[in-house]
Biotite code that builds the C-alpha atoms (Angstrom):
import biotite.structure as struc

atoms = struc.array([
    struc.Atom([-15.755, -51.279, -6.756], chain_id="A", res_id=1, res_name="UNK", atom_name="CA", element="C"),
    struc.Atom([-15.195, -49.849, -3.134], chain_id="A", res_id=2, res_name="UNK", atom_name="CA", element="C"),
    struc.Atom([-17.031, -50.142, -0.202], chain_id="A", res_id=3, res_name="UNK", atom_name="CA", element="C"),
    struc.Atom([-17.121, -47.410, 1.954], chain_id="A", res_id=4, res_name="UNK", atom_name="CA", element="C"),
    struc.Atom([-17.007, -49.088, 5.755], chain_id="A", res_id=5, res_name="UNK", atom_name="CA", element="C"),
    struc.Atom([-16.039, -51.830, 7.206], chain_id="A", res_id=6, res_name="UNK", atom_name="CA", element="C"),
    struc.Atom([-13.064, -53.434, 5.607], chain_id="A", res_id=7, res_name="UNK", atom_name="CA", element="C"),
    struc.Atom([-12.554, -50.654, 2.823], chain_id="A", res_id=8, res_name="UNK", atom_name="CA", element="C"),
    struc.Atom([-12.986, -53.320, -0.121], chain_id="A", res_id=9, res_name="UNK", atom_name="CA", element="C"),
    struc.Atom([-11.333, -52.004, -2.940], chain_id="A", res_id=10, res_name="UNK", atom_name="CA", element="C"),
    struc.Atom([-11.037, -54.098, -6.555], chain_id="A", res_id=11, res_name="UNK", atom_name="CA", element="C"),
    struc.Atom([-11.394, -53.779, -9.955], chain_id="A", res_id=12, res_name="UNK", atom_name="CA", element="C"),
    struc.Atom([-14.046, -55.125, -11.811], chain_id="A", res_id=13, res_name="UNK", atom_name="CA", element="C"),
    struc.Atom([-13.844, -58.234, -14.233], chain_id="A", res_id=14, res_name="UNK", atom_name="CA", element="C"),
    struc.Atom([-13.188, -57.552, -17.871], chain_id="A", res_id=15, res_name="UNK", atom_name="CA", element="C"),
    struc.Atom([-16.072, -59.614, -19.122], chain_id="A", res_id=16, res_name="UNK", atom_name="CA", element="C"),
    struc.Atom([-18.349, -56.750, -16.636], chain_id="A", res_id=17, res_name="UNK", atom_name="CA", element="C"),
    struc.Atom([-20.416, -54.343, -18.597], chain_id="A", res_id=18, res_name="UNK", atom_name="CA", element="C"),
    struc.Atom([-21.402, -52.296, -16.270], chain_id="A", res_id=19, res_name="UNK", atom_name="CA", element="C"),
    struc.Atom([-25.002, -54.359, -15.607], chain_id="A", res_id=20, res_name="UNK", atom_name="CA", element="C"),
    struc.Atom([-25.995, -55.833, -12.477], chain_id="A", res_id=21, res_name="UNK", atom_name="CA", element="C"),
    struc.Atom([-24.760, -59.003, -13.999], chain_id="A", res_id=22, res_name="UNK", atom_name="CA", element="C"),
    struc.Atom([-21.397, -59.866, -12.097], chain_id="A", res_id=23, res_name="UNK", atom_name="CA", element="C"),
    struc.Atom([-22.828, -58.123, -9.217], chain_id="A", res_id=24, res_name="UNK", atom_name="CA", element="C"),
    struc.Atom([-23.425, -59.166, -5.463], chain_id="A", res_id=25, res_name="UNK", atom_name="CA", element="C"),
    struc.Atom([-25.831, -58.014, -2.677], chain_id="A", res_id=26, res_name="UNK", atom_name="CA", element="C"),
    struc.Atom([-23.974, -55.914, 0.129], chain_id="A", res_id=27, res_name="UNK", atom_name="CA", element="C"),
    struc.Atom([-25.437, -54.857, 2.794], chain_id="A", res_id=28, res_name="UNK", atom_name="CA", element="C"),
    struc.Atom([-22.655, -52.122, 3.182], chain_id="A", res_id=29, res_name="UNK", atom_name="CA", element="C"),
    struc.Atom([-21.520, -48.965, 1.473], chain_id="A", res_id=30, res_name="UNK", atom_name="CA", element="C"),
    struc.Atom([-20.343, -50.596, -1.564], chain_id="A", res_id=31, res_name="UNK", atom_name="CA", element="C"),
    struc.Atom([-20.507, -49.033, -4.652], chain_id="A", res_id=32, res_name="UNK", atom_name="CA", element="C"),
    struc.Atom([-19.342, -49.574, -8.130], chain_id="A", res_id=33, res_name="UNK", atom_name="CA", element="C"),
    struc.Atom([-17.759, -46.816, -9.964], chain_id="A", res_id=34, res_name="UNK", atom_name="CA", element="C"),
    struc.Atom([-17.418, -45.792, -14.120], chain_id="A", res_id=35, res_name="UNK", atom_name="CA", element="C"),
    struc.Atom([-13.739, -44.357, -14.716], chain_id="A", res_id=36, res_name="UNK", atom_name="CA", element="C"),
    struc.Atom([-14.246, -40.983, -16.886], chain_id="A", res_id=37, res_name="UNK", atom_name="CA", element="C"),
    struc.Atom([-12.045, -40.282, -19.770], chain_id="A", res_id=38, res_name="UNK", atom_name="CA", element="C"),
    struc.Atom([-10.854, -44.373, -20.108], chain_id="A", res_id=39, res_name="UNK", atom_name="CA", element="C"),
    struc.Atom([-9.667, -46.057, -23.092], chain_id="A", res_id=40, res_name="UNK", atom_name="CA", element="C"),
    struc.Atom([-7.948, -48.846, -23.866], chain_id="A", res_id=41, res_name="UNK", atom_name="CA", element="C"),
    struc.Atom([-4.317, -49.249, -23.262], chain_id="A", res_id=42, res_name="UNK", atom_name="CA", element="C"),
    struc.Atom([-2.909, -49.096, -26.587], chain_id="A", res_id=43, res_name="UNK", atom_name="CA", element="C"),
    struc.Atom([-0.537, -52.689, -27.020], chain_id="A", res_id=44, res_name="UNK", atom_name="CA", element="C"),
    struc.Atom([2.024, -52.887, -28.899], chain_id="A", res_id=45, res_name="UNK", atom_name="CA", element="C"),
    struc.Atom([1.634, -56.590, -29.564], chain_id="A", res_id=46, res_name="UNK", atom_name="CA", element="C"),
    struc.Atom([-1.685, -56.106, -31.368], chain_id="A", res_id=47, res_name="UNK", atom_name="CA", element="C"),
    struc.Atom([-0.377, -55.685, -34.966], chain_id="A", res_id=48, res_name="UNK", atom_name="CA", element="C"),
    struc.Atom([1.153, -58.975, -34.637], chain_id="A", res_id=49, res_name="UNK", atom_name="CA", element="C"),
    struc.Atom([-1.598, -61.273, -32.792], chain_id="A", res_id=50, res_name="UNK", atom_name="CA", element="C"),
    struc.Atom([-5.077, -60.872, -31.989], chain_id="A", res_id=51, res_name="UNK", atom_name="CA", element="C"),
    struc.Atom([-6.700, -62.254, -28.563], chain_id="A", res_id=52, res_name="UNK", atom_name="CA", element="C"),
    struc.Atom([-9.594, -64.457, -30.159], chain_id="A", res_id=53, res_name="UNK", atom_name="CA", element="C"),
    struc.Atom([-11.261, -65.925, -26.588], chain_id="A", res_id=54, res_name="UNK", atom_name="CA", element="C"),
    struc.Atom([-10.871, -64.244, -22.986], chain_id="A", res_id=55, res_name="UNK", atom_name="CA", element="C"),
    struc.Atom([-10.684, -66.476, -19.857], chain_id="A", res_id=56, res_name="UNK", atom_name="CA", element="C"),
    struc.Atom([-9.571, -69.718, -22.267], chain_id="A", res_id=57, res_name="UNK", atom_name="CA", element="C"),
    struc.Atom([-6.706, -71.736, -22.547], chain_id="A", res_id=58, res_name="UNK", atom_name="CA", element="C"),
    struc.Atom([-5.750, -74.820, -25.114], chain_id="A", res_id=59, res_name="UNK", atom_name="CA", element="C"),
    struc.Atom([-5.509, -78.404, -23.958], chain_id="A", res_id=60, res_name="UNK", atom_name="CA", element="C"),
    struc.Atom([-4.134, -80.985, -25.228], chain_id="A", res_id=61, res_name="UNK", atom_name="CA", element="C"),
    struc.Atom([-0.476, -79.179, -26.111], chain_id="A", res_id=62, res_name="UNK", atom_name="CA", element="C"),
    struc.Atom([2.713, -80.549, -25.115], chain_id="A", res_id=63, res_name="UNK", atom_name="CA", element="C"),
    struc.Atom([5.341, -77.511, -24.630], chain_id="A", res_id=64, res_name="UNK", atom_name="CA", element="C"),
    struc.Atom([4.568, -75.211, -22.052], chain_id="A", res_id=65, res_name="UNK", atom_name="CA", element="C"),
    struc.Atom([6.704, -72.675, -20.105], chain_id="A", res_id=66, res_name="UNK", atom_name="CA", element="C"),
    struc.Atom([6.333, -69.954, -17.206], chain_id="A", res_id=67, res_name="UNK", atom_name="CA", element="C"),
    struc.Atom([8.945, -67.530, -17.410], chain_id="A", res_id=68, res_name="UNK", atom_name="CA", element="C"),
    struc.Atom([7.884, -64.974, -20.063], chain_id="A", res_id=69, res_name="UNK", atom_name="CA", element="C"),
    struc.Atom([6.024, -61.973, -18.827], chain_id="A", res_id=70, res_name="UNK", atom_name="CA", element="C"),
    struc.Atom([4.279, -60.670, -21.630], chain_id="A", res_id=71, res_name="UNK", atom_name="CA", element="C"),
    struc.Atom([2.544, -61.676, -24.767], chain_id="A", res_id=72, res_name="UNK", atom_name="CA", element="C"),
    struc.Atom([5.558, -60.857, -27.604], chain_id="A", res_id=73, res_name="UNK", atom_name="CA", element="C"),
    struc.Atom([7.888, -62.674, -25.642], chain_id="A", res_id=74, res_name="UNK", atom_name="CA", element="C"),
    struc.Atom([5.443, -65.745, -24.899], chain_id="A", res_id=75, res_name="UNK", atom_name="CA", element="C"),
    struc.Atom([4.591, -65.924, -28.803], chain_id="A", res_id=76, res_name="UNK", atom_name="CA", element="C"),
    struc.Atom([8.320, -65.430, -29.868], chain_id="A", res_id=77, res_name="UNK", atom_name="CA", element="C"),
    struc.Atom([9.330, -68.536, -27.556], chain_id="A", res_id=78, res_name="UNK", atom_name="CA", element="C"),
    struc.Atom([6.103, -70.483, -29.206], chain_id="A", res_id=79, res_name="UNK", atom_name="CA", element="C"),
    struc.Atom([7.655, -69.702, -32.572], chain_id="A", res_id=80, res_name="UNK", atom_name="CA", element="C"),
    struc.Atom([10.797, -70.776, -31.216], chain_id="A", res_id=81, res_name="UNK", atom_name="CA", element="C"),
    struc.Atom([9.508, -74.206, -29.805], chain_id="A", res_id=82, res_name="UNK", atom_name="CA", element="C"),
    struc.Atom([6.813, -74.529, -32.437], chain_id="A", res_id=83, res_name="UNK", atom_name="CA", element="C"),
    struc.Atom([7.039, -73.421, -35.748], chain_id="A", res_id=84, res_name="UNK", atom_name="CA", element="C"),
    struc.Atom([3.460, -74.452, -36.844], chain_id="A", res_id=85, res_name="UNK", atom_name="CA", element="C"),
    struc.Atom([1.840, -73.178, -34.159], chain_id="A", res_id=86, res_name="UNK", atom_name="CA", element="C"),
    struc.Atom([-0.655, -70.732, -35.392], chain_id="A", res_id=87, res_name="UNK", atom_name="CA", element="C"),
    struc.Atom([-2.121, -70.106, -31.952], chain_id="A", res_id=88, res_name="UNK", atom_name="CA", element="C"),
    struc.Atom([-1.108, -69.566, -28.108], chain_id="A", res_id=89, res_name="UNK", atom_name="CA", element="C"),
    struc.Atom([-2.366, -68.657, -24.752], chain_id="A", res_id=90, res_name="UNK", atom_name="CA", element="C"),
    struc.Atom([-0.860, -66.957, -22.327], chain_id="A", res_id=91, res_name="UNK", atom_name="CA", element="C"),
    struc.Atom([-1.299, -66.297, -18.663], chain_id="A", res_id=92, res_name="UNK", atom_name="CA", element="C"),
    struc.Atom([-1.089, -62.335, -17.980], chain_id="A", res_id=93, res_name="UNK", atom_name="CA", element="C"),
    struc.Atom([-1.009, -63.510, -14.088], chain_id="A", res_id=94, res_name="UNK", atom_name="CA", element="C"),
    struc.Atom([0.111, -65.765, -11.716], chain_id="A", res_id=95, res_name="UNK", atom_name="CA", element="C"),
    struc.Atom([2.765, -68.484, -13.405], chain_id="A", res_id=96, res_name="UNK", atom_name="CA", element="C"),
    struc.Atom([2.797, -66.549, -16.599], chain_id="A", res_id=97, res_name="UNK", atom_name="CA", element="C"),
    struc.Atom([1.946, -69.407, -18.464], chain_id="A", res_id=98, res_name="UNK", atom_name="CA", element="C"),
    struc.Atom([2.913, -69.950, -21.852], chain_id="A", res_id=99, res_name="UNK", atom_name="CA", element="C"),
    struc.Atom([2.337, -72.664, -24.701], chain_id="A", res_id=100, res_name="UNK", atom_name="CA", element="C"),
    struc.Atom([1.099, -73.147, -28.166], chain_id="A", res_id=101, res_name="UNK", atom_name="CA", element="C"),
    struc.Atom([-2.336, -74.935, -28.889], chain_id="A", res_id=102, res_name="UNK", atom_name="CA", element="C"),
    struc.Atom([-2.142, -78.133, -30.537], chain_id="A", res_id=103, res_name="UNK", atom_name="CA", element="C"),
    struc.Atom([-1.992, -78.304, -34.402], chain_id="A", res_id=104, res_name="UNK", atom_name="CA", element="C"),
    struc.Atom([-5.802, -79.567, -34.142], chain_id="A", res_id=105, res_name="UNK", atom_name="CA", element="C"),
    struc.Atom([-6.712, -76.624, -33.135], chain_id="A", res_id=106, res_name="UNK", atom_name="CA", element="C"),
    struc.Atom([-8.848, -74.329, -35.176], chain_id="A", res_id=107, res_name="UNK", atom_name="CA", element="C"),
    struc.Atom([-9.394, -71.287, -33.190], chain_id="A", res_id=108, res_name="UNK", atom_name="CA", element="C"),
    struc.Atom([-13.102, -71.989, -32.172], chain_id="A", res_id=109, res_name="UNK", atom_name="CA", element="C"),
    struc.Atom([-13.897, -73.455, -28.481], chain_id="A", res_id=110, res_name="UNK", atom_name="CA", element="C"),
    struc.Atom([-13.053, -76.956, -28.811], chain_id="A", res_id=111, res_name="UNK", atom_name="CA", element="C"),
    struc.Atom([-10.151, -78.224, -27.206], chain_id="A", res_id=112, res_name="UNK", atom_name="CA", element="C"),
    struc.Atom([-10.287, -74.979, -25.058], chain_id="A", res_id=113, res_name="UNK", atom_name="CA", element="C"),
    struc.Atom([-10.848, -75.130, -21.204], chain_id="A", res_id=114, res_name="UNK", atom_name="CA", element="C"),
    struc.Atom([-12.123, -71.854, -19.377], chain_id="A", res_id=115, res_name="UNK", atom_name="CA", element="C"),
    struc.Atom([-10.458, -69.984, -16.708], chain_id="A", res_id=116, res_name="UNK", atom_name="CA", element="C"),
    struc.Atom([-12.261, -67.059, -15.394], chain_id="A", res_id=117, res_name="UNK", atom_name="CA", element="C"),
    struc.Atom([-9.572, -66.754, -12.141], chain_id="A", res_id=118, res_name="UNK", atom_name="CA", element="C"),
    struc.Atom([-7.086, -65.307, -13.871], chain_id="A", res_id=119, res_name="UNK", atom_name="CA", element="C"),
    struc.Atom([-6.343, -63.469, -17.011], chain_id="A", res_id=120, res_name="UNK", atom_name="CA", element="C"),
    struc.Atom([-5.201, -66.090, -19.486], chain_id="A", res_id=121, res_name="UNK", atom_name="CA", element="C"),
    struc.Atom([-6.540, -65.592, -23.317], chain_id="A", res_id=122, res_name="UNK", atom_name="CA", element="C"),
    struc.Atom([-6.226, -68.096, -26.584], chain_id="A", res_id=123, res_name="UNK", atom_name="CA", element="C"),
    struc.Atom([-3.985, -65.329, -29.150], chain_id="A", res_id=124, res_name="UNK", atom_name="CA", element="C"),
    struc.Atom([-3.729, -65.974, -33.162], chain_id="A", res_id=125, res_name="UNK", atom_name="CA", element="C"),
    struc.Atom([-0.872, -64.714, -34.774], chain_id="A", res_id=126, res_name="UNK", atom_name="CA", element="C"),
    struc.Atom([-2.089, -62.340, -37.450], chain_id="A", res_id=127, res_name="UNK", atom_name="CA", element="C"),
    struc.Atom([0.787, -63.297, -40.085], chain_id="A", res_id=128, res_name="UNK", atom_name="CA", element="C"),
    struc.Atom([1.178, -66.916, -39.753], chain_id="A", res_id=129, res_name="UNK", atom_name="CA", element="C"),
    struc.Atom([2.356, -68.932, -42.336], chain_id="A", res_id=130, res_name="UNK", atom_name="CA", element="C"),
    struc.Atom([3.117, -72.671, -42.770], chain_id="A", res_id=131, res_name="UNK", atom_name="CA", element="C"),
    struc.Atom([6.826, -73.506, -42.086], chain_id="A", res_id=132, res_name="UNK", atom_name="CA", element="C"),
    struc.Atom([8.497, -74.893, -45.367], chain_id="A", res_id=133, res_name="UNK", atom_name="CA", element="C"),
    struc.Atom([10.285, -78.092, -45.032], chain_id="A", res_id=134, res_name="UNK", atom_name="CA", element="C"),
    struc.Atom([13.541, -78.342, -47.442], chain_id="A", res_id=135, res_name="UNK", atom_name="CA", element="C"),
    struc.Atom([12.411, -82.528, -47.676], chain_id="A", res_id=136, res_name="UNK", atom_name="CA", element="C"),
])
């Protein structure tokens, strides 16, 4: 989006935007929203290994959290680390960088889930989870 006078607004639009009028605002200004030509999706290399299951959600009810990993691998390695059951996580993209596994209640559906649509923080499942064995 840009707008053309005044302050020179300049942002990108939302990821849940579609490119309706949904999302949108009347301006009385030069504002328009623009389609990039030629986009795709940035290619991640964490998507083998976990696959975001809900945008703008985060667990509750977890215990371990942390802020100071600053992408998704190295979020889900220290939930591994911390939490070998865990078969989900959320992570914050933004911001704190928040990081923790959901709670072992947690199925992957929107229960227990809380919604966020400030900042780009996204419930993950890791693709080849397994249950930890326990030598007792």
């Amino acid at each position: 989006m840009y707008r053309l006078n005044s302050n020179f607004h300049c942002s990108p639009c939302p990821m849940y935007y579609t490119g309706t009028t949904a999302h949108t605002h009347n301006d009385r200004s030069y504002m328009s929203i623009y389609r990039i030509t030629g986009w795709k999706a940035h290619d991640y290399k964490w998507r083998p290994h976990y696959k975001r299951i809900h945008i703008h959600r985060y667990c509750t009810g977890y215990k371990k959290t942390a802020t100071n990993h600053r992408n998704v691998t190295n979020c889900a390695n220290w939930v591994k680390s911390v939490d070998p059951e865990a078969k989900y996580f959320f992570f914050r993209e933004q911001s704190n960088w928040h990081c923790s596994p959901c709670p072992l209640y947690y199925t992957g559906n929107t229960t227990y889930t809380a919604v966020d649509r400030n900042t780009r923080i996204h419930i993950y499942r890791i693709i080849a989870w397994k249950a930890p064995t326990f030598k007792w």
